[in-house]
N, C-alpha and C positions, 0 to 999 in steps of 0.2 A: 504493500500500500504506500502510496506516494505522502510522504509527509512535507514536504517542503520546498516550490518552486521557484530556483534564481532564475530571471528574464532580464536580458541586455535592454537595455532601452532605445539605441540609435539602431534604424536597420530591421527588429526584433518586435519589440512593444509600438513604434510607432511604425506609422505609413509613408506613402512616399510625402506627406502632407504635413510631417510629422505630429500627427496627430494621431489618439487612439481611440478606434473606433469603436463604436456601438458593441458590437461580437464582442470585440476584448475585455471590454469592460463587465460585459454579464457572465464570456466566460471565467475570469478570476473572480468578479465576486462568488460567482458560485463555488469553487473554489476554497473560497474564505469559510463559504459557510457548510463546509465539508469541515472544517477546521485545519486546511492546508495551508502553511505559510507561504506568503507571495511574498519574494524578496526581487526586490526591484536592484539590479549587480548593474551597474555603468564605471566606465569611463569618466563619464560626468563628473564634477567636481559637484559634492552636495548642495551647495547653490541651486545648482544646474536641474535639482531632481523633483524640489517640492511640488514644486504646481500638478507633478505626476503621481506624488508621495496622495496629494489630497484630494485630485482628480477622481484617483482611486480606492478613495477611501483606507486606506493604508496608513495611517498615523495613529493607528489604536492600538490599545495597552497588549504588548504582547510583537508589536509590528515592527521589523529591520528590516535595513538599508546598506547596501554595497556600495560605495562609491569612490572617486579615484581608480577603478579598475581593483580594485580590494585592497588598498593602502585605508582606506578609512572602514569602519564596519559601525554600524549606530544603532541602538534603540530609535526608531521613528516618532517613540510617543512621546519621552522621555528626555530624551537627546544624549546619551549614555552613551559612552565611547565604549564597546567592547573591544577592538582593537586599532589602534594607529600605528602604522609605518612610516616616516618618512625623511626626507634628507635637508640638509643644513645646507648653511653657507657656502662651507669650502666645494660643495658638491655642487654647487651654483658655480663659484667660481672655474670647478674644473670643466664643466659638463658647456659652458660658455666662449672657455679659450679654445673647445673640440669644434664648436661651432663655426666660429671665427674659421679655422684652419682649414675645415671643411666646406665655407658658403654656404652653411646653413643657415636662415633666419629660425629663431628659438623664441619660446615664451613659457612661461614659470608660475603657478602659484601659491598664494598663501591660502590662508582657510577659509580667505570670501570673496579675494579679487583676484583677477589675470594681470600678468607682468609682459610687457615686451622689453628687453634691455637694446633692442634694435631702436634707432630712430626712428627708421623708415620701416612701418610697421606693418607686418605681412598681413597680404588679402586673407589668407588662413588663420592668422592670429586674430581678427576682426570677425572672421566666421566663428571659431571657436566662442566668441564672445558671445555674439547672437544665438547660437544654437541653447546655449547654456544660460544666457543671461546674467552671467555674472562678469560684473564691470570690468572695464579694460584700463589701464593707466600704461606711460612709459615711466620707467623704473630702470637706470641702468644698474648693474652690477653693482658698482661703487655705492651708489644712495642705499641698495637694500640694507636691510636690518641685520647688524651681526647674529640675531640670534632669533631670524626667520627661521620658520617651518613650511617645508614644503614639503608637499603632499606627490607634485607630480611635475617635472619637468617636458616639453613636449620639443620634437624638430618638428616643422612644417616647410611644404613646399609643394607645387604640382610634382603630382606623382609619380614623372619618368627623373627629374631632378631629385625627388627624395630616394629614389631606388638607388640611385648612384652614389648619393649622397653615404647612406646606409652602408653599401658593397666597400665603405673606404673608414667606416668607422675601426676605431683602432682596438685590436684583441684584449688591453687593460679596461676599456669601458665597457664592454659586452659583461668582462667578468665581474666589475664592480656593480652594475646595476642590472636591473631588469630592463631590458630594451623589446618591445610589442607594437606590431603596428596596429591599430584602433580603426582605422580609415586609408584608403589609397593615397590621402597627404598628410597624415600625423602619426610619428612614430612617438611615442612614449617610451618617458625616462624614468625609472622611479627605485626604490630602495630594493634590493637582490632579494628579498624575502616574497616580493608582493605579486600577487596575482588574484586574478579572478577567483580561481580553483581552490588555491589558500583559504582565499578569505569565505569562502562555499564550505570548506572543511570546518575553519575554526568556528563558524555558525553554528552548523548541524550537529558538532560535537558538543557546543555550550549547550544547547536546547536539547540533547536525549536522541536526536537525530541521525539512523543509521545509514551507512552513504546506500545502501539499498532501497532507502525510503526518498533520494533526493534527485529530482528531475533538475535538468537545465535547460536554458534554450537560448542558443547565439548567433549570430550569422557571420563574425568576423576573427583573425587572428589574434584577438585578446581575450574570444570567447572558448578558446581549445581547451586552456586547462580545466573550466568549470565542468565544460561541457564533457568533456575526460572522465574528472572524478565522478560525476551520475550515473556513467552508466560505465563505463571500465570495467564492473563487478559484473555486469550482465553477459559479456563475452564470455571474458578468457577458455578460450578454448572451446566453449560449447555449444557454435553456431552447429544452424541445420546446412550441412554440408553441399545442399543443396542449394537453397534460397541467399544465403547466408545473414538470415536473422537470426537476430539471441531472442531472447525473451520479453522483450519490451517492443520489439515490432525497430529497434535499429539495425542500422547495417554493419557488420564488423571491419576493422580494417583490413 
């Protein structure tokens, strides 16, 4: 029995309209009143999530929120940090000077606004703002706060420029951070610990939650590892050798 469903929200929960529809809305609440937890998992920065948080009625006692890509994890009713991951100054400064070296335009934020340290500040970094709603300022490196918290660092670029971009990042930042593309123009930078899938884990685990009881649904490269850990269990090894479905109606790999 399915106890608890993370849904990405760009791509996934919303339409091409970004908006969610009638269907979506009656199937989760139904859902809810199944007693299934609907965990709304984004990229978004929590700014970026409420209006969807209260759309769908999801801000009640018992109700969490994935956000940052699983660098942030929250009670929705409450505002209860169950967990934060995230990176500091020096990680701005390094993750900034890789930028430079590369011609990447970057942008950065704290727990309520977007940063560009670029002047001239990307069509992408301006999208980002829009999508999410949470304010844009220029911030260069220098003026940040020594003792900022950042949730999430992002490179943006049109997407044959960010590919290349990416194919030349250097094997010390791969290792230091979690590097995930989100979008065909935003790769995401964030603390080596953090993912979707993580933050799916350390949920289901706080709440009594067996990963057998935990559904996901993503449609993009920061949604592999949640989507991973739901159903991983249902394979291994014991598809119908023919179809090759496991048990929940997925395809194996």
């Amino acid at each position: 029995m399915i106890k608890l469903v993370a849904i990405d929200i760009d791509g996934t929960l919303l339409n091409d309209q970004h908006e969610v529809t009638d269907e979506v809305k009656t199937a989760l609440h139904a859902a809810k009143e199944k007693g299934v937890k609907v965990v709304l998992c984004t990229g978004r920065p929590i700014g970026g999530v409420k209006q969807y948080l209260e759309a769908l009625n999801l801000t009640q006692d018992g109700d969490y929120v994935i956000a940052y890509n699983g660098a942030l994890v929250q009670n929705a009713h409450t505002k209860e940090v169950v967990s934060e991951l995230t990176l500091e100054y020096k990680d701005l400064q390094t993750v900034y000077e890789i930028s430079k070296e590369l011609g990447s335009p970057m942008h950065y934020f704290d727990s309520a606004n977007l940063y560009s340290p670029n002047r001239r500040i990307s069509e992408y970094t301006v999208l980002e703002s829009y999508l999410t709603t949470v304010p844009l300022s220029y911030m260069s490196v220098e003026e940040a706060p020594k003792d900022i918290v950042i949730p999430k660092m992002m490179f943006i670029d049109e997407p044959k420029k960010l590919d290349k971009i990416i194919a030349q990042i250097p094997e010390k930042m791969k290792e230091e951070y979690m590097l995930v593309k989100s979008a065909p123009f935003f790769l995401e930078i964030l603390n080596p610990n953090v993912s979707k899938g993580n933050a799916v884990k350390l949920l289901s685990e706080t709440l009594g939650i067996k990963q057998e009881e935990v559904m996901a649904i993503g449609d993009n490269g920061n949604d592999v590892t949640m989507v991973s850990y739901a159903w991983m269990w249902c394979c291994d090894g014991k598809c119908d050798s023919r179809t090759k479905r496991c048990c929940r109606s997925y395809y194996c790999i």
